[in-house]
C-alpha positions as CSV (number, residue, x, y, z in Angstrom):
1,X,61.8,-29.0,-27.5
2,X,60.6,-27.9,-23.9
3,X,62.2,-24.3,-24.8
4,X,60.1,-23.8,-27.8
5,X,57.0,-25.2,-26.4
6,X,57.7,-22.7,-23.6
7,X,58.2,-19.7,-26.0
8,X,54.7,-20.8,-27.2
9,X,53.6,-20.4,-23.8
10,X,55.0,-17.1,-23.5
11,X,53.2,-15.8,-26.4
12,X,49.3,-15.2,-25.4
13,X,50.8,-13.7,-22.6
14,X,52.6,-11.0,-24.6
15,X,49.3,-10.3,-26.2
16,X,47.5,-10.1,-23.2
17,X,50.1,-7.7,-21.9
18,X,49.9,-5.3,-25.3
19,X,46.3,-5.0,-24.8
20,X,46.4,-4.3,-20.9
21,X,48.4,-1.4,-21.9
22,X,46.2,-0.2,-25.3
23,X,43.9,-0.5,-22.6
24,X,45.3,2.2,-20.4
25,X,46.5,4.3,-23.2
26,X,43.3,4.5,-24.6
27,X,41.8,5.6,-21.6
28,X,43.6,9.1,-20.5
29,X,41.7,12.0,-20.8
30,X,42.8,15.1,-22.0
31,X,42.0,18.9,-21.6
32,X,42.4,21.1,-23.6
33,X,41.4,24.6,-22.9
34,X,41.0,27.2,-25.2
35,X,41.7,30.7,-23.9
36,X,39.6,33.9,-25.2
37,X,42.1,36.5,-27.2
38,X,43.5,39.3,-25.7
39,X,42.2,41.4,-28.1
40,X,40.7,41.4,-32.0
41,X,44.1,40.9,-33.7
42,X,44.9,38.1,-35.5
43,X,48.2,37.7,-33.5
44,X,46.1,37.3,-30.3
45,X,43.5,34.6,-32.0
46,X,47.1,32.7,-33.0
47,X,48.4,33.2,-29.7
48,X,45.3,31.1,-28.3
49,X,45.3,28.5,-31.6
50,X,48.9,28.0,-30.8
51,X,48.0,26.5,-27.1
52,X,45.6,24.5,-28.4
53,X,47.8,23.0,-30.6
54,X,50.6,22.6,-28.5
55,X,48.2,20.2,-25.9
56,X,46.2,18.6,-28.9
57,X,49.8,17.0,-30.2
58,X,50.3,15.8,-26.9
59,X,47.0,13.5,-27.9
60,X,47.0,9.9,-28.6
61,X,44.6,7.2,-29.8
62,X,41.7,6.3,-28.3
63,X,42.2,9.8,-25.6
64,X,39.0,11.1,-24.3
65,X,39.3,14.6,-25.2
66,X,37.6,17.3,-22.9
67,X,37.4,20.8,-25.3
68,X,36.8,23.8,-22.9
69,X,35.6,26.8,-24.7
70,X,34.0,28.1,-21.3
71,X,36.8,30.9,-21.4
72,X,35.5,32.4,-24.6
73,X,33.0,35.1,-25.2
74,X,33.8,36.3,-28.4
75,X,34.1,33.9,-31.1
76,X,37.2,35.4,-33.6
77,X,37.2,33.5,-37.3
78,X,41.2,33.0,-37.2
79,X,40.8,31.2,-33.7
80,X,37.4,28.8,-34.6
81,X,38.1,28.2,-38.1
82,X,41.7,26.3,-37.7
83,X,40.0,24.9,-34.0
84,X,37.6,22.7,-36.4
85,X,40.5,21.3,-38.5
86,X,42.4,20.3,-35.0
87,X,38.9,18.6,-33.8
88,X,38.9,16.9,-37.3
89,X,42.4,15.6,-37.2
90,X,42.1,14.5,-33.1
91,X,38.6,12.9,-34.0
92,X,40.7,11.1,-36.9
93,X,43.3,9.9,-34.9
94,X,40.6,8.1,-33.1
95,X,40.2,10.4,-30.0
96,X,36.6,11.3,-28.8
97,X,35.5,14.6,-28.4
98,X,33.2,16.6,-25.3
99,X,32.8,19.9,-25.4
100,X,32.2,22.9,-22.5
101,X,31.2,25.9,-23.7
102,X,29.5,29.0,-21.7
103,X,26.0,30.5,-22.5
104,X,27.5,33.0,-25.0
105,X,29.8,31.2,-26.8
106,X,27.6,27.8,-26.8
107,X,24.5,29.9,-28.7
108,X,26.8,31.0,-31.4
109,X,28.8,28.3,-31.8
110,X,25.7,26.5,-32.7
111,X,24.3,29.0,-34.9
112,X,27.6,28.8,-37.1
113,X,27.8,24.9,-37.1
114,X,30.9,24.1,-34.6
115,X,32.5,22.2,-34.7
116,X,31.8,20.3,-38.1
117,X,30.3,22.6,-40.0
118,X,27.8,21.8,-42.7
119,X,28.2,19.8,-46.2
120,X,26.3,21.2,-49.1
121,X,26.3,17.4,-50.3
122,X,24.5,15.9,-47.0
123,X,21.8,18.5,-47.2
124,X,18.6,19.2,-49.0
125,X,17.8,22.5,-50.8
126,X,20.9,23.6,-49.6
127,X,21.4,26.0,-52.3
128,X,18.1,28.1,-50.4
129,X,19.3,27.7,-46.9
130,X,22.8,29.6,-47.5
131,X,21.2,32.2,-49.5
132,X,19.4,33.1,-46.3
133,X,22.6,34.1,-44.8
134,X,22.5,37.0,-47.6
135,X,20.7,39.4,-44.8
136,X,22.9,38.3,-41.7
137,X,26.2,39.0,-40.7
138,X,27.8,35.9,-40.1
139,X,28.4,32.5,-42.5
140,X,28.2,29.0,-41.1
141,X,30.9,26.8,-41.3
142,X,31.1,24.9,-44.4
143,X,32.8,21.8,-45.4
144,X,33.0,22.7,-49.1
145,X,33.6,19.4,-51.3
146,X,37.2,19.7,-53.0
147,X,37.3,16.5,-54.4
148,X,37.4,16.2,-58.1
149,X,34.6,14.7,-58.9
150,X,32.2,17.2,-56.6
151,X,33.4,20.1,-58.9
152,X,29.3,21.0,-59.0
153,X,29.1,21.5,-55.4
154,X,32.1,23.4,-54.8
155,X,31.3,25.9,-57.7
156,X,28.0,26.3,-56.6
157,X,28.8,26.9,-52.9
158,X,31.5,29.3,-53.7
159,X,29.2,31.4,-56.4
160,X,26.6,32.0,-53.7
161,X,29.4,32.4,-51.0
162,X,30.4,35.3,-53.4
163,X,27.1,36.5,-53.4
164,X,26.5,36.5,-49.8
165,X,29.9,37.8,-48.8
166,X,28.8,40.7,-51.4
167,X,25.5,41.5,-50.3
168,X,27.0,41.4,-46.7
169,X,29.8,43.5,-47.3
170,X,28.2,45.7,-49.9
171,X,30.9,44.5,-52.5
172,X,30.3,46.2,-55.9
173,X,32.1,46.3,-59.3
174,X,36.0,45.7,-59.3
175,X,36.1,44.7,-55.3
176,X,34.0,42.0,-55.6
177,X,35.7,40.4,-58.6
178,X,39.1,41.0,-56.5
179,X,37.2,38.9,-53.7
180,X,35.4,36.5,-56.1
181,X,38.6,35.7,-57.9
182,X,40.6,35.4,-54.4
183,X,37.9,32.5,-53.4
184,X,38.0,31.1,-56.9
185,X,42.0,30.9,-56.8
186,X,41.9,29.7,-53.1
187,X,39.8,26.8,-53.8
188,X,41.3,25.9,-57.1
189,X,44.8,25.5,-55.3
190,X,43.1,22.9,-52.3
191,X,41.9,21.0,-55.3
192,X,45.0,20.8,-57.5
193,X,47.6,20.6,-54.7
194,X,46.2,19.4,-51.2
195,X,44.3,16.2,-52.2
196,X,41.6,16.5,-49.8
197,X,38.1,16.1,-49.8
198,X,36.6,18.8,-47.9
199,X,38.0,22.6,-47.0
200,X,36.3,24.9,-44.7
């Protein structure tokens, strides 16, 4: 009798233990620092994403995440683009996110919608605001709906992100359906086979 009513004892203290250490687990902090490319190529933008990675596995619940993007003038698609998807996963396995950025990269990087982008589904008129990237040179990011039941929204988005890719790019006759169909097909694969609810 005195042992179990002393293994009774023992127990709160176990908890109290468990959460000292959450506790201090949850409380590291974590920089990662994203270094510029060496150059425009995609292997040097991979090169760089492959860093990031390599510290934002090393992150665990509850880290607070520094993201240092002083280092980084030029902003490449193939670097930013998978950099969103790694701040989505860290921010879902319950890490929080600060950001450093330098003037240059900061401006753009808010003028494209890092690092979440922007859902067609969450804003108003939204069909007006991305036709007006039809005269720039640059898209924001867009978390394009891929669930089933948004098929609306994602065929809507990608018809005027053909458009504006064309217009952009001055696509014209068999080009642009080559593009146009390479979206289509893209999106139609995330929907069938990746069972997620937003691709950007």
């Amino acid at each position: 009798m005195i042992i179990f009513e002393q293994r009774i004892k023992l127990i709160p203290n176990i908890f109290c233990l468990h959460r000292i250490l959450v506790f201090f687990q949850m409380s590291r902090t974590l920089n990662i620092i994203v270094s510029q490319p060496s150059n425009t190529g995609i292997g040097a933008s991979l090169s760089s994403l492959l860093e990031v990675i390599s510290l934002a596995n090393q992150a665990q619940m509850g880290d607070k995440i520094l993201m240092d993007l002083s280092h980084v003038s030029f902003v490449h698609p193939t670097l930013i683009l998978p950099l969103t998807l790694i701040i989505k996963e860290l921010e879902n396995k319950g890490c929080s996110l600060r950001f450093e950025y330098n003037e240059i990269s900061e401006s753009y990087l808010n003028t494209i919608a890092f690092p979440s982008g922007w859902n067609p589904k969450e804003i108003d008129h939204w069909q007006n605001i991305l036709a007006q990237y039809n005269t720039k040179t640059y898209i924001p990011i867009l978390a394009i709906p891929c669930a089933r039941a948004d098929g609306y929204f994602r065929n809507e988005t990608l018809t005027l992100l053909g458009n504006i890719i064309k217009k952009q790019m001055g696509l014209t006759g068999q080009l642009y359906t080559a593009v146009s169909y390479m979206l289509s097909e893209i999106f139609d694969n995330i929907v069938e086979h990746a069972s997620i609810e937003m691709a950007g």
